[in-house]
Backbone bond lengths (Angstrom), bond angles and torsions (degrees), N, CA, C in turn:
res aa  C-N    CA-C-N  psi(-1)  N-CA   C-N-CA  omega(-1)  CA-C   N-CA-C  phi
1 X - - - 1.446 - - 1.529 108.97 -
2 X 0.995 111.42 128.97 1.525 117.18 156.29 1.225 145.97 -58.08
3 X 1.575 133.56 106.51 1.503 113.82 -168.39 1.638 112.17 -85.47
4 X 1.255 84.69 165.35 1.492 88.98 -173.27 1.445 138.34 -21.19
5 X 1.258 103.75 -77.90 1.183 132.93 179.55 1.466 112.42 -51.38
6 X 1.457 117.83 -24.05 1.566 127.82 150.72 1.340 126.57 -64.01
7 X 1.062 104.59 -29.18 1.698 121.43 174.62 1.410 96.48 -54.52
8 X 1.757 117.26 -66.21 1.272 131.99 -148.34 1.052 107.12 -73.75
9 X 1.657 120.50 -21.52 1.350 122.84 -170.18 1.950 97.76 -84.81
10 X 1.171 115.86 -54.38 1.524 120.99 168.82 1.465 134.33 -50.73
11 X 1.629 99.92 -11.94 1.302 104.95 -168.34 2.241 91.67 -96.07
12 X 1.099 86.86 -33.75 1.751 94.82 -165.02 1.718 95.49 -63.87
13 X 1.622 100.38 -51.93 1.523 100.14 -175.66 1.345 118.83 -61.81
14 X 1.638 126.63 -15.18 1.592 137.41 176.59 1.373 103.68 -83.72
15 X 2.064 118.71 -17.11 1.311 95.25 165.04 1.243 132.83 -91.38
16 X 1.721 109.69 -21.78 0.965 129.90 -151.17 1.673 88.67 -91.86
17 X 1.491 131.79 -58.61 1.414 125.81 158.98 1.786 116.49 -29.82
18 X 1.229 134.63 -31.62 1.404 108.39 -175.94 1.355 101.10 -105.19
19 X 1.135 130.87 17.11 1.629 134.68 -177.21 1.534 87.80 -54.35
20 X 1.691 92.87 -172.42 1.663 116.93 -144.74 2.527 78.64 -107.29
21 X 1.169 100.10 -16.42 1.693 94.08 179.27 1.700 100.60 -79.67
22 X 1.299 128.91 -1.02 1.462 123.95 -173.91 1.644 113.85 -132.97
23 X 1.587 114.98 -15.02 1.257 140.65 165.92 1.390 96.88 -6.55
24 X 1.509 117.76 -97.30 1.615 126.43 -162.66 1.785 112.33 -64.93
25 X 1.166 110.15 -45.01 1.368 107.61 166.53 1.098 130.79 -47.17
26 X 1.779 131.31 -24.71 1.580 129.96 -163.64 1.385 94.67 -104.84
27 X 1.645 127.85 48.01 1.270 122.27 169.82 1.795 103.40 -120.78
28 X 0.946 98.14 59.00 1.695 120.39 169.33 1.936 94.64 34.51
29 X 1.005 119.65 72.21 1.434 151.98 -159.67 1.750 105.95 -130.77
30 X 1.111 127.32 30.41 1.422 120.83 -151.75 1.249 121.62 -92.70
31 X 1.824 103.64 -10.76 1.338 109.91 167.01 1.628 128.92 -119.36
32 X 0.801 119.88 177.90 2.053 105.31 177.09 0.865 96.19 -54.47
33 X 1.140 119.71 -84.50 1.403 147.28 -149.48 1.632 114.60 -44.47
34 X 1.337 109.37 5.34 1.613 131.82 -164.16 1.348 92.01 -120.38
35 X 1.430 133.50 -39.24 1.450 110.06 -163.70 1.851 101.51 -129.79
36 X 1.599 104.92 176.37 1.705 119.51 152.52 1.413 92.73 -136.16
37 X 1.347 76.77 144.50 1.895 103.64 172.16 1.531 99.26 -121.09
38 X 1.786 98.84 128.08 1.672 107.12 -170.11 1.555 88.78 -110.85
39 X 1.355 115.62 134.91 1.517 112.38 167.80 1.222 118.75 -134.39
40 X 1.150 144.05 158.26 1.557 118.52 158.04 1.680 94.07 -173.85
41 X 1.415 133.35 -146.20 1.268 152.26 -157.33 1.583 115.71 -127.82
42 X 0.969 109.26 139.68 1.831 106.43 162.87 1.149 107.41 -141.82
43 X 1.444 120.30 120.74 1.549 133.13 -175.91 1.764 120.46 -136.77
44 X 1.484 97.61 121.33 1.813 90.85 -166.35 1.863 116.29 -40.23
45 X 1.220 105.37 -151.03 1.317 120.05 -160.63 1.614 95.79 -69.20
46 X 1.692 114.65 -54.74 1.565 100.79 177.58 1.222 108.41 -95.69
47 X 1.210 137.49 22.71 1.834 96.82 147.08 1.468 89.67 139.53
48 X 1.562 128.71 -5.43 1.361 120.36 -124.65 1.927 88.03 -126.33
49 X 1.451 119.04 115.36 1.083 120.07 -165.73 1.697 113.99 -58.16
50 X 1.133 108.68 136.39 1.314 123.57 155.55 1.285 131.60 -73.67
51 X 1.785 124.71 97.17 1.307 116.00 157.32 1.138 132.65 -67.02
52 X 1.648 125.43 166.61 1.294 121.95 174.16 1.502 112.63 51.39
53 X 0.863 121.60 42.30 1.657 123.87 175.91 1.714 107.89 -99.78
54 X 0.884 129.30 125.19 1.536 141.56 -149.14 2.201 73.98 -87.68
55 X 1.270 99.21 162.23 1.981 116.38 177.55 1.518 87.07 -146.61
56 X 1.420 118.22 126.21 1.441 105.24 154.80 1.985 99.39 -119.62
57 X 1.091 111.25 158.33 1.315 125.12 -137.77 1.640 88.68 -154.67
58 X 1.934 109.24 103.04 1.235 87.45 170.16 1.875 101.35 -166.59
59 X 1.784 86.01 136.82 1.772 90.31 -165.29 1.765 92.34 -85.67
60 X 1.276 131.90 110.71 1.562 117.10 -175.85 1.449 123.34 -82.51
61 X 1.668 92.00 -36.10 1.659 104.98 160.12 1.530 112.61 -43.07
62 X 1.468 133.41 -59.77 0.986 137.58 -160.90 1.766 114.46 -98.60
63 X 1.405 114.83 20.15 1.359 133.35 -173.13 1.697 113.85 54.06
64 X 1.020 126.43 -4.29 1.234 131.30 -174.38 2.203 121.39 -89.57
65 X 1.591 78.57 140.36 1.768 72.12 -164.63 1.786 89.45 -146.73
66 X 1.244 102.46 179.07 1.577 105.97 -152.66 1.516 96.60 -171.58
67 X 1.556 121.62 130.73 1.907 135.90 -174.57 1.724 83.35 -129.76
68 X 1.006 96.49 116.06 1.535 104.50 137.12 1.546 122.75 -143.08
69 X 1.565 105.75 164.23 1.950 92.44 177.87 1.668 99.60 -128.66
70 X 1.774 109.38 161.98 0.929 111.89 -158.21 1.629 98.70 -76.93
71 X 1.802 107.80 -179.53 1.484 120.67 -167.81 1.910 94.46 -106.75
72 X 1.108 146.08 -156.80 1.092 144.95 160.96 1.130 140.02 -84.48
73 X 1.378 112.71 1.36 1.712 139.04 159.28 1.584 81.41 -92.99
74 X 1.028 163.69 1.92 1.775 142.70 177.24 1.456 98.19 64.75
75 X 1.221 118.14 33.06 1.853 109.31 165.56 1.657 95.67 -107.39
76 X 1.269 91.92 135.48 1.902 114.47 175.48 1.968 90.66 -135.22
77 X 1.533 93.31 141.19 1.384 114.03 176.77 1.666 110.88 -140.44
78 X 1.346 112.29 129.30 1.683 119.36 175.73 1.067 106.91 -151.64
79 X 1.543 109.39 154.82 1.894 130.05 -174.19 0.985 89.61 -119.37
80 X 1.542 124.53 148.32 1.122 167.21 87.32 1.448 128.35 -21.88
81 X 1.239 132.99 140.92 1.233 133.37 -170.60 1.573 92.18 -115.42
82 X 1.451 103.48 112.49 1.808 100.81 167.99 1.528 89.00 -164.38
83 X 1.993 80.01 165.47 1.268 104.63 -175.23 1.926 134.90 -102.98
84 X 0.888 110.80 -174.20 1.660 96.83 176.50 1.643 103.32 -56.08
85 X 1.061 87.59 -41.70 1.892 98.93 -166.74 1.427 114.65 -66.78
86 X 1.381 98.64 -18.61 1.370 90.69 162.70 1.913 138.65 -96.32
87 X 1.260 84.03 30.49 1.566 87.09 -179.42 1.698 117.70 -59.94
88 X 0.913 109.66 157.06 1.704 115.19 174.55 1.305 105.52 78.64
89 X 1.535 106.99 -4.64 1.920 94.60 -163.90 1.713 97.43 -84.67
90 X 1.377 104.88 142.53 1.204 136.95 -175.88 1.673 115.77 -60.68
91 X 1.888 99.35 104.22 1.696 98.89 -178.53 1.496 108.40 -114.89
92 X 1.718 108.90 136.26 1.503 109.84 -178.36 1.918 108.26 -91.45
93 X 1.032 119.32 149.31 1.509 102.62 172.38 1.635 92.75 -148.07
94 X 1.501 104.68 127.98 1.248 118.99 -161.80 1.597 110.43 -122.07
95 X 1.373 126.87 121.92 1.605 127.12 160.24 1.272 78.31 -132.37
96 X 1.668 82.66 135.73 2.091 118.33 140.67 1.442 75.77 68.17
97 X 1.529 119.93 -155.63 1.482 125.72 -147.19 1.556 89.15 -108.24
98 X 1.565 128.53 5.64 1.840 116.40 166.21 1.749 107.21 -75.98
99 X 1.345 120.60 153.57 1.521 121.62 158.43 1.233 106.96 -124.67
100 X 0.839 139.20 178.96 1.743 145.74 172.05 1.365 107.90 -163.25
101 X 1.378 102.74 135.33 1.561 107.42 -158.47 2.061 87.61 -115.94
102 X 1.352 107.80 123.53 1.400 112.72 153.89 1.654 117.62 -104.38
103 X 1.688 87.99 -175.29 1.633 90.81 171.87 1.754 89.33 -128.97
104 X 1.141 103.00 156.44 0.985 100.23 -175.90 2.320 122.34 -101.12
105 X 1.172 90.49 108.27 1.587 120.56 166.12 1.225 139.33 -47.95
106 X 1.443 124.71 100.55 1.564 114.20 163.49 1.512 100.39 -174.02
107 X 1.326 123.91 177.62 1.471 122.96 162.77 1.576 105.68 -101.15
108 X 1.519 90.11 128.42 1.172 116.01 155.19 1.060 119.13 -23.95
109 X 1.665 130.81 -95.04 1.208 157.20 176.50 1.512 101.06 -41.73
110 X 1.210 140.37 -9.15 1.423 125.99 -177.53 1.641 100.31 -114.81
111 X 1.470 116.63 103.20 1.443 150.20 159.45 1.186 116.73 -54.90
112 X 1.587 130.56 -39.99 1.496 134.85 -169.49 1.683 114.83 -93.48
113 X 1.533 81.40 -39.56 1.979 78.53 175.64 1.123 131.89 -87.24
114 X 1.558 121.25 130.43 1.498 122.35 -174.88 1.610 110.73 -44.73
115 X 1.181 106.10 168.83 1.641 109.26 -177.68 0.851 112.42 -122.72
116 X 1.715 138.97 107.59 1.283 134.97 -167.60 1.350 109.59 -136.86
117 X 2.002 111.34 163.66 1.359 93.60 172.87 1.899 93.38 -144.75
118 X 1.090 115.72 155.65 1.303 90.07 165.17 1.910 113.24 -124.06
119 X 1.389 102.44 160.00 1.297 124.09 -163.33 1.550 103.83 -120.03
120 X 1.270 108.93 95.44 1.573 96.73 171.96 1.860 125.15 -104.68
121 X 1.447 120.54 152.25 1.280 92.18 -172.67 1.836 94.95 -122.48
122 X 0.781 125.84 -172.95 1.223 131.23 177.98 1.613 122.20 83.38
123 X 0.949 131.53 -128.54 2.175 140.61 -164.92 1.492 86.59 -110.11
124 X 1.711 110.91 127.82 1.329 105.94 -179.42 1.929 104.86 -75.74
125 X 1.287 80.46 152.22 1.724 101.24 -176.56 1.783 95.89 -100.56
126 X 1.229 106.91 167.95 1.413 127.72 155.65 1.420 103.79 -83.49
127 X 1.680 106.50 154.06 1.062 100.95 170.53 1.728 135.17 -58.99
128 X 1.086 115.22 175.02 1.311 109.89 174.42 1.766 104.36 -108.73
129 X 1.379 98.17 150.09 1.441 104.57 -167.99 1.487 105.27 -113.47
130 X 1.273 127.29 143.54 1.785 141.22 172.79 1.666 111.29 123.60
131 X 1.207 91.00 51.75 1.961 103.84 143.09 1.732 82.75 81.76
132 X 1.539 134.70 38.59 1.241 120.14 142.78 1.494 102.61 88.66
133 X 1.303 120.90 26.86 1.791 119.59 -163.75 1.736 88.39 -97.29
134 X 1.362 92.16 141.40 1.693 102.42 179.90 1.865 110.75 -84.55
135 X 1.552 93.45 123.89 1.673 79.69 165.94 1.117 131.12 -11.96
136 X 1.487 123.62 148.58 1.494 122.53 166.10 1.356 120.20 39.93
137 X 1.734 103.57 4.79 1.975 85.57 163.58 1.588 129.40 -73.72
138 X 0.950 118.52 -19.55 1.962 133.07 147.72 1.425 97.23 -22.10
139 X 1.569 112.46 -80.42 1.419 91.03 -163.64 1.862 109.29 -95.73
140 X 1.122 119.11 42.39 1.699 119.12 150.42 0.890 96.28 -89.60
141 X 1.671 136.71 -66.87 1.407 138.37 -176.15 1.643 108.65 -50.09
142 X 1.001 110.71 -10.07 1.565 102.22 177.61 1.527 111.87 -77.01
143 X 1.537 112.45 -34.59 1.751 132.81 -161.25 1.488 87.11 -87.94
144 X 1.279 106.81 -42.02 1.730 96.37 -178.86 1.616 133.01 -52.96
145 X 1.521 78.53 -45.03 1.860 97.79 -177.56 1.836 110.17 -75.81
146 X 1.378 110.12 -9.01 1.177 128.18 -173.14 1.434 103.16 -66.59
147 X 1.478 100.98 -68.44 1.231 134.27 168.95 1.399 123.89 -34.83
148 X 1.402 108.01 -64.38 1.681 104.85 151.69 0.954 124.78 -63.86
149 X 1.544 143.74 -3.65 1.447 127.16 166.35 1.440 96.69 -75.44
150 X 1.127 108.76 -44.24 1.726 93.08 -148.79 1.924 87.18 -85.19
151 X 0.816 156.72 -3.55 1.249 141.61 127.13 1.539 133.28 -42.61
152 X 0.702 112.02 -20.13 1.659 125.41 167.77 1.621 99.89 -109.77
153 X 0.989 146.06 -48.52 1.636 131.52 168.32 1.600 102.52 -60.96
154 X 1.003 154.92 2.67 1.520 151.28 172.74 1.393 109.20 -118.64
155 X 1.271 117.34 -0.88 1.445 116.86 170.00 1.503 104.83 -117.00
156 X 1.487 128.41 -41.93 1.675 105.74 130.67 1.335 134.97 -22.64
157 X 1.140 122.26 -49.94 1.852 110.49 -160.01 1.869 79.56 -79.85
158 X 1.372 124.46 -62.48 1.125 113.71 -167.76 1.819 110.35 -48.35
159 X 0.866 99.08 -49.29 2.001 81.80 170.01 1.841 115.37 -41.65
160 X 1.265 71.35 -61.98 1.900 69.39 -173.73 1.261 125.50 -68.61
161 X 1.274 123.66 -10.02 1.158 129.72 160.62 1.378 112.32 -91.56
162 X 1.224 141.76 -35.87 1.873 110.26 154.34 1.055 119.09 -66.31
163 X 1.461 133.72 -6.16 1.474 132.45 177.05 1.687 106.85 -74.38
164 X 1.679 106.85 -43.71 1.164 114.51 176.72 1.833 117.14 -41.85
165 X 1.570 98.39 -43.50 1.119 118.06 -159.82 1.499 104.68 -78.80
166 X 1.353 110.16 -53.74 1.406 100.23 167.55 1.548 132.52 -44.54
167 X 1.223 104.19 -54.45 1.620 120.90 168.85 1.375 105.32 -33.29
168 X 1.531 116.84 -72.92 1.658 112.06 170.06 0.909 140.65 -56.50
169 X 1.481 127.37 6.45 1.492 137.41 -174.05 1.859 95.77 -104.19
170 X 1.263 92.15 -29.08 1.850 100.08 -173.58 1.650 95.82 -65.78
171 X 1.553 115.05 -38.37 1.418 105.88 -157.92 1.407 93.84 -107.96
172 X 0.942 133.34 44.20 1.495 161.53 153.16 1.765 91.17 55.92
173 X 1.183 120.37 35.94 1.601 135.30 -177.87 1.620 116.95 -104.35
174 X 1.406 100.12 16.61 1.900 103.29 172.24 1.019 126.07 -61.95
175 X 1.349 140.99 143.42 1.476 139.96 143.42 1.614 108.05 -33.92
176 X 1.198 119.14 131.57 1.148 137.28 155.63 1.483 89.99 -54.18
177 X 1.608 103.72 139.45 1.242 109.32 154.62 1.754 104.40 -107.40
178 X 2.007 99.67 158.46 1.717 119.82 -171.25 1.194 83.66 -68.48
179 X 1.245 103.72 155.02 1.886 128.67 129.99 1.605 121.78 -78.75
180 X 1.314 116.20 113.59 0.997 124.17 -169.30 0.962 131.96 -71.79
């Protein structure tokens, strides 16, 4: 049986694990060589990012499909579950009434490197310059690190609160526990 305070600690981490920062990843995806991650931008006619813009993302040949919406820089990012074998196979990724049809890209033979592609929609930009960092990954890593605080502050309070508890059982000062 589980005591409490284990409960509370498992229950926070079962929420904080299926959040929307781990969404595409917890689809048993665990190695490169298992997934592509399509990312890129969508920005209206002048230039000017689109939030909340729905991406649908979908290999049909290979049954696989993918929703994400953009952040407030207009960066949206989603994985796919595919295989070596599926190279070249044909991916649609759709906002608002544009589609864009890729094929899908990477080497085979390379196991270590992530697999990415990017998809941009809107007025082409120049590139962006500083060592290849994807739009709006600042603030994913922001939700992430979020995420681990308050996972480590909830596994704190639960320490100190069975410590609490212990302490009072020593000084014979416990809560009665109910009958259920």
């Amino acid at each position: 049986m589980i005591r409490r305070p284990m409960r509370l600690l498992l229950m926070v981490g079962a929420l904080l694990g299926g959040g929307a920062w781990m969404g595409s990843v917890a689809l048993a995806m665990h190695e490169v060589n298992h997934r592509l991650t399509i990312y890129g931008t969508v920005k209206d006619a002048k230039g000017q990012p689109i939030s909340d813009a729905r991406v649908i993302i979908s290999a049909t040949r290979l049954g696989e499909g993918a929703t994400a919406f953009t952040d407030r820089q207009g960066y949206y990012e989603s994985t796919l579950h595919i295989h070596d074998t599926d190279l070249g196979e044909p991916i649609d990724i759709t906002t608002g009434d544009e589609t864009k049809r890729i094929a899908a890209q990477f080497n085979p033979q390379d196991t270590t490197t992530e697999r990415r592609m990017e998809v941009d929609f809107g007025p082409v930009a120049a590139p962006a310059s500083g060592g290849g960092a994807a739009p709006g990954g600042q603030p994913r890593q922001l939700w992430i690190g979020a995420g681990v605080v308050l996972v480590v502050l909830a596994g704190v309070s639960v320490m100190w609160y069975t410590r609490k508890q212990a302490v009072l059982a020593r000084r014979g000062r416990a809560p009665k526990k109910r009958r259920g």
